[in-house]
N, C-alpha and C positions, 0 to 999 in steps of 0.2 A: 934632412940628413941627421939632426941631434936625435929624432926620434927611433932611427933605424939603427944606430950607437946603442941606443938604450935599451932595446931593442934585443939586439947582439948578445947584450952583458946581461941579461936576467937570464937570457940563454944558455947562456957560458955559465951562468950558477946553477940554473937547475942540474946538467950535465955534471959537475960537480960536485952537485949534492946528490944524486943518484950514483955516480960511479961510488961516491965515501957510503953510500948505505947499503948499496951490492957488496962491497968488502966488508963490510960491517955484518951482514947476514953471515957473508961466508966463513969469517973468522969465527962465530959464532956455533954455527953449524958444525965445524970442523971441530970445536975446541969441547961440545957436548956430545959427539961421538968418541972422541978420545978418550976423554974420561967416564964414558962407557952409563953415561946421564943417557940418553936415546940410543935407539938405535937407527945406522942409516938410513934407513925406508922412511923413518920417521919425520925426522929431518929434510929430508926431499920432498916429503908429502905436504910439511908444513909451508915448505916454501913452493910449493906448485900451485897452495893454498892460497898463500898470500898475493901470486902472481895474478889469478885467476878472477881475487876478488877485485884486486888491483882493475884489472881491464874492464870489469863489469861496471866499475865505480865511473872509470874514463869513458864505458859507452853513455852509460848514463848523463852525464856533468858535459859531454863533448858539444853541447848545445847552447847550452850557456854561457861556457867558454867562449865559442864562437861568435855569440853575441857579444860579450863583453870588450871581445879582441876589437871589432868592430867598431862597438861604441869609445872603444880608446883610440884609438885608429883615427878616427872623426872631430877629436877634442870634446866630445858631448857625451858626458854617463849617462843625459837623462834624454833617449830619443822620443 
């Protein structure tokens, strides 16, 4: 039970910290088309960019992960 707690709450932060870095992009986004720094396309492009690489990072690494969740899962980093 303590572990599925523990569990929960890295969860509940990541979620956290993603939602405060998607507002963070967008405030940002929004604040250098205004001031006329990029233009729209530009900005959209950046962040299609960064979504893009974002997934290719997570296909890549989602093995690993996997493992690790596992080896934490079982009490033993070193199978």
């Amino acid at each position: 039970m303590r572990e599925g707690a523990a569990r929960e709450r890295a969860r509940d932060g990541v979620a956290v910290g993603a939602c405060g870095g998607g507002s963070y992009v967008l405030a940002m986004m929004g604040s250098r088309t205004w001031l006329h720094a990029q233009w729209l396309s530009d900005t959209v492009a950046g962040a299609l960019v960064g979504v893009g690489t974002c997934l290719v990072l997570w296909r890549a690494f989602a093995p690993l992960l996997e493992t690790e969740s596992e080896r934490m899962a079982s009490n033993s980093l070193w199978l």
